[in-house]
C-alpha positions in Angstrom: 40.8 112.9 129.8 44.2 114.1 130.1 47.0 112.4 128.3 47.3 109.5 130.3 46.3 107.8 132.6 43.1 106.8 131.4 39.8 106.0 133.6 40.2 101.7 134.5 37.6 99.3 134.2 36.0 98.1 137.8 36.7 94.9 136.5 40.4 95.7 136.3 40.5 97.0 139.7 38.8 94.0 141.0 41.4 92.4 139.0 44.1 93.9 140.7 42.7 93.3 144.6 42.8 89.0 144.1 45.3 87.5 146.7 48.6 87.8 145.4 50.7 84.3 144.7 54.4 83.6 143.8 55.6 84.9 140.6 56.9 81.2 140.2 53.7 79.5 141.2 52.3 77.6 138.2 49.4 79.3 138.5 50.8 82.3 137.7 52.7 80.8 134.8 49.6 80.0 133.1 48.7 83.8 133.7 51.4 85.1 132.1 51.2 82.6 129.2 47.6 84.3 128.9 49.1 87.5 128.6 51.6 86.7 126.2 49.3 85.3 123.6 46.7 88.6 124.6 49.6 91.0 124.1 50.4 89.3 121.0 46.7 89.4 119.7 46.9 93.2 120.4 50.8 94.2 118.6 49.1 91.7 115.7 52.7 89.5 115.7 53.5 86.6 116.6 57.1 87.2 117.9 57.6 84.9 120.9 59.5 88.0 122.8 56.3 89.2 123.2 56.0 90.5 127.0 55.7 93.2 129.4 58.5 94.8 131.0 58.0 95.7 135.0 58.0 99.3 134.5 56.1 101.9 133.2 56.5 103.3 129.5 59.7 105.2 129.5 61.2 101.4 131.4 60.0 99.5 128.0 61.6 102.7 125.7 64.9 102.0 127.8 65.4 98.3 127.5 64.6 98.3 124.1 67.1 101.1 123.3 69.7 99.2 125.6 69.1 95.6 123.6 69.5 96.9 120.7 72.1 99.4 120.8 76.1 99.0 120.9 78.3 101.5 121.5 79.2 103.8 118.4 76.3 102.1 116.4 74.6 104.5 114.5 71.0 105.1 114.9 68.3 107.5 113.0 66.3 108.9 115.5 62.7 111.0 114.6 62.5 113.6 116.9 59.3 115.4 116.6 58.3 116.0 120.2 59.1 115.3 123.3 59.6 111.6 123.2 60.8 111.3 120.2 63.6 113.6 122.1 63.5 111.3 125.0 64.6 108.3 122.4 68.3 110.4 121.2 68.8 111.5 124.9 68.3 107.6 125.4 70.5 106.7 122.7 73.4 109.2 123.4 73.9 108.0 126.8 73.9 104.7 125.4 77.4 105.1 124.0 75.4 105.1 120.1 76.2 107.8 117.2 72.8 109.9 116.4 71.7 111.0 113.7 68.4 113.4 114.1 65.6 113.5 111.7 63.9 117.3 112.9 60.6 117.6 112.3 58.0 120.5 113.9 56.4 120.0 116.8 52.5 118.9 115.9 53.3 118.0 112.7 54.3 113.4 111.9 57.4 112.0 110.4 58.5 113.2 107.1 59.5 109.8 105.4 61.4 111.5 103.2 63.8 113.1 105.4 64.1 109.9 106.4 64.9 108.0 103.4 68.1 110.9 102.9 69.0 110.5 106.6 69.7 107.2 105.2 71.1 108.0 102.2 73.8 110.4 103.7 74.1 107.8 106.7 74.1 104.1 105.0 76.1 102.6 108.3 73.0 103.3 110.3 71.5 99.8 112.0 68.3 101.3 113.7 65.6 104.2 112.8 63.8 105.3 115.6 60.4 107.0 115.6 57.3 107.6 118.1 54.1 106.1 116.2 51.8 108.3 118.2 53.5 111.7 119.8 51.8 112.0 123.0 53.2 115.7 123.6 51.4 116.8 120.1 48.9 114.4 119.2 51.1 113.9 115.7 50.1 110.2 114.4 52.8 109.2 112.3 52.9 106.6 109.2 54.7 103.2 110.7 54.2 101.3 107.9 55.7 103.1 105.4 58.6 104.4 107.9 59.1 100.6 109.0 59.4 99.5 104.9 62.2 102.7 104.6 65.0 100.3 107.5 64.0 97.4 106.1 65.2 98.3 102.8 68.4 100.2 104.3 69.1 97.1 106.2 68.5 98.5 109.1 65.8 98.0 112.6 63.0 99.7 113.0 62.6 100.5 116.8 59.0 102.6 117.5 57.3 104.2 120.4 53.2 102.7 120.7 52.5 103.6 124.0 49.6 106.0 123.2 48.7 103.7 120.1 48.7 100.3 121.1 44.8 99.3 121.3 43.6 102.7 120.3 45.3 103.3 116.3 45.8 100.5 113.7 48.9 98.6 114.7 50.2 95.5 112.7 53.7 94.1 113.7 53.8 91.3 111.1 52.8 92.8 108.0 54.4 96.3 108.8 57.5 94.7 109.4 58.3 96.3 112.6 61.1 95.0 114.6 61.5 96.3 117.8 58.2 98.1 119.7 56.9 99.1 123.2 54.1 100.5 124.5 52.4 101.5 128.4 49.5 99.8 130.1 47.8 103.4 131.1 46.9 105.0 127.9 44.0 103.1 125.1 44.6 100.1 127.9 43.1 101.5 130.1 45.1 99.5 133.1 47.4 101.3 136.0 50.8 103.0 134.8 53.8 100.2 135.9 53.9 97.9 133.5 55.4 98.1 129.5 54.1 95.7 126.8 57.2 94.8 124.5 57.7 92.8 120.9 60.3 92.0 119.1 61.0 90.6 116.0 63.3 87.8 114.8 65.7 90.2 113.4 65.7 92.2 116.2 66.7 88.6 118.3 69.4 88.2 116.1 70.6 91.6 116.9 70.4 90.9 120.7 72.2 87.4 120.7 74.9 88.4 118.4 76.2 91.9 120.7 79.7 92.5 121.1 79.2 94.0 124.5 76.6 92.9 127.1 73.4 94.7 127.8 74.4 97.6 129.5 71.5 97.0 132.2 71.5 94.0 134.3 67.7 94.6 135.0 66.7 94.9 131.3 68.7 92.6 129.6 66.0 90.5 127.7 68.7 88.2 127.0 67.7 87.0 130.6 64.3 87.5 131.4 63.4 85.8 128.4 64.2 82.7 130.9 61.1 84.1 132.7 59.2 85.0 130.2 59.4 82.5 127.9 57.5 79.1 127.2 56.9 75.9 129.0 56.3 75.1 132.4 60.3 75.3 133.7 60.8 79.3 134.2 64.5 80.5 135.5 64.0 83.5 138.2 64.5 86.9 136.9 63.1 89.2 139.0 60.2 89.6 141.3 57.3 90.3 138.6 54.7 92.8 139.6 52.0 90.0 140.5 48.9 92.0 140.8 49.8 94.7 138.5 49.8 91.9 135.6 46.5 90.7 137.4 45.2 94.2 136.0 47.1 93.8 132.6 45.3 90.4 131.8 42.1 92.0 132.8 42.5 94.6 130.7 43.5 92.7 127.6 40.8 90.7 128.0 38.0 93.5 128.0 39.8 95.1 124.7 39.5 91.4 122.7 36.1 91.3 123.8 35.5 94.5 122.4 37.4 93.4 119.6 40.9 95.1 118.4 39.7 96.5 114.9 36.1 98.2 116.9 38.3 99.7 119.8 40.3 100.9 116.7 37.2 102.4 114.9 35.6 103.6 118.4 38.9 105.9 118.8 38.3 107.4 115.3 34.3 108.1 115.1 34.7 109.5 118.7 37.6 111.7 118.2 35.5 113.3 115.3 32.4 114.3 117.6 34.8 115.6 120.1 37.0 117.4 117.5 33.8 118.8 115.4 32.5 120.0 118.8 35.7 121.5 120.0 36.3 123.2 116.6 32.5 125.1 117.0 34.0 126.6 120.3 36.4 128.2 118.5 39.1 126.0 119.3 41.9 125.1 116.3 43.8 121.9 116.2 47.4 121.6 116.5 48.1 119.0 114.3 46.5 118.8 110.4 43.4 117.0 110.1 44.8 113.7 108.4 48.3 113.8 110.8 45.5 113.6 114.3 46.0 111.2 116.5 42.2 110.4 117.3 43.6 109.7 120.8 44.9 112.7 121.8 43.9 116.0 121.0 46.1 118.7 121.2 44.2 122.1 120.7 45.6 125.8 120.4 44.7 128.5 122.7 43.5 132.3 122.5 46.2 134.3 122.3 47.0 135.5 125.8 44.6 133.1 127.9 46.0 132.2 131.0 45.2 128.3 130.8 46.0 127.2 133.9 42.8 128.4 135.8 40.7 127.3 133.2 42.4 123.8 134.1 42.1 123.8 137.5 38.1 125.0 137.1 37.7 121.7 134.8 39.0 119.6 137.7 37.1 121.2 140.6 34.0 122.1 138.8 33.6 119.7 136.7 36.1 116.6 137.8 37.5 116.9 134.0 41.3 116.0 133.7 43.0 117.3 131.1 46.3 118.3 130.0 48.4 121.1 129.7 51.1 121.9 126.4 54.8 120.5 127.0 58.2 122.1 126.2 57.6 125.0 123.6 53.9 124.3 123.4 53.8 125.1 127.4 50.7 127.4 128.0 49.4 127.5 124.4 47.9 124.4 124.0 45.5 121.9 125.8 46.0 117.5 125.3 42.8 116.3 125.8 43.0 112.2 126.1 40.3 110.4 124.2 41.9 106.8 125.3 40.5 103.3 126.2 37.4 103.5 128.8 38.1 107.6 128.6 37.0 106.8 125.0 33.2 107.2 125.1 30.3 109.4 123.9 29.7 110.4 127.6 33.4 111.5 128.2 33.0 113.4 124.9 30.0 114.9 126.0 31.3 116.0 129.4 34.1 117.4 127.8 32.3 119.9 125.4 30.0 121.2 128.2 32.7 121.7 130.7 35.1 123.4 128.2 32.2 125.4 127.0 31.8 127.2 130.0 35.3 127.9 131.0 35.5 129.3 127.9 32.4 131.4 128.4 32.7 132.5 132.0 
């Protein structure tokens, strides 16, 4: 239950152990046409550059940052964590002109400060922003901060990788251009892989670059000839082969679940725990309608020496969980409520363990 990776389905693993085949085998192309139309089922689009990237999370944050950016393009980035500071450190090494949109740590996107970052920077061609902060359990409004680049003309570029399966996500009708996301968190499959989308405008922004992709490995511009339709596919790269075994596994338990119930399962869950949690004394970081029901980040007593208490979950109790991150380092706990992690048993477990820490 820490924030990521999240307990995997035996059916995955079994999944995962099938004989591996050629990544050009036709077989496997009708795999990975399956996943495609799963992946797009789950990011509610239909954008044909739907795919996942062979890499975990931070690969898929990378090659969408390196598609889309040029350099000395200017780009609005959200930084209210840590990977929303990942994303300008991403950018700035790109070659591309940042403008930072500050907000505290715990607390979501301020659209407003976006809409004058705008204002004061009309040449900007991309806002970025993490949907669901994984370092502070901020859930922030992608809907309305998607509609704020579309009217500036602009992309909208956001981080889903501790949303995607768990939060309400819609592509199409947001309007988001450019996302990616990571197998281990609400999917509940092994880290390595990085579901990816991207929209028609963000296509035109791809084919129409002045300068090539500055990675040879993530240039979608070429493994689209992979990853694309039809029978014929061009060689790319070697594609992880059981690892997007796992991946069509694992989409295929979340649609049989159903996307809007895994959606509503996060939610009523992530009230038991956080009802529970509060009557230990515990505080949240993050206001009540800012939570991401997936992970929990909770403050603790002044002058508790966490780390123990951590390692006493673990060997007592076999509870993961995880520490604070940058300023939040020893004063808060991220307790992951994510994909199979995300039942009442789990929840149970992780009142009566904490309890007793707590109490002894």
């Amino acid at each position: 239950m820490g924030p990521g990776p999240s307990d995997v389905h035996p059916r995955v693993l079994a999944a995962m152990a099938q004989p591996t085949i050629g990544h050009l085998d036709p077989a496997f192309i009708g795999l990975m046409d399956d996943i495609k139309r799963l992946l797009q089922l789950t990011f509610r689009t239909r954008n044909e550059l739907t795919m996942p990237v062979s890499g975990p999370g931070s690969a898929g944050m990378e090659a969408c940052f390196a598609n889309l950016l040029e350099p000395d393009d200017t780009i609005i980035v959200c930084d209210n964590g840590v990977f929303g500071g990942r994303m300008r450190a991403m950018s700035e090494r790109l070659g591309a002109k940042v403008v930072t949109v500050k907000d505290p740590w715990g607390r979501a996107v301020d659209p407003q400060k976006v809409e004058d970052a705008f204002k004061a920077h009309p040449e900007a061609k991309v806002l970025a922003f993490v949907q669901a902060e994984t370092s502070t359990g901020a859930l922030s409004d992608a809907k309305t901060l998607a509609g704020i680049a579309q009217r500036h003309d602009a992309l909208s570029l956001v981080d889903a990788v501790t949303s995607l399966g768990g939060s309400q996500l819609e592509v199409d009708d947001w309007g988001i251009d450019a996302i990616y996301s990571g197998t281990q968190k609400c999917l509940s499959c092994p880290p390595g892989l990085s579901p990816v989308s991207f929209g028609q405008r963000a296509l035109v922004k791809l084919m129409s670059r002045k300068t090539p992709v500055r990675s040879w490995f993530m240039d979608f511009s070429l493994v689209t000839a992979y990853w694309g339709s039809g029978a014929k596919r061009s060689y790319h790269h070697t594609a992880p082969v059981n690892a997007l075994y796992g991946l069509h596994e694992a989409l295929t338990l979340l649609h049989e679940e159903g996307l809007e119930h895994s959606w509503s399962r996060h939610q009523k869950l992530h009230a038991e725990l956080a009802a529970g949690l509060e009557k230990l004394g515990l505080e949240y970081l993050v206001p009540k309608d800012e939570r991401l029901p997936q992970l929990n980040a909770v403050k603790l007593p002044e002058g508790l020496n966490e780390e123990p208490l951590r390692r006493r979950l673990l060997e007592e109790f076999e509870l993961e969980i995880g520490a604070g991150l940058g300023e939040f380092a020893g004063k808060i706990w991220r307790i992951g409520l994510m994909g199979q992690s995300c039942t009442r048993q789990h929840v149970e477990l992780c009142l009566r363990a904490v309890g007793s820490v707590l109490r002894t």
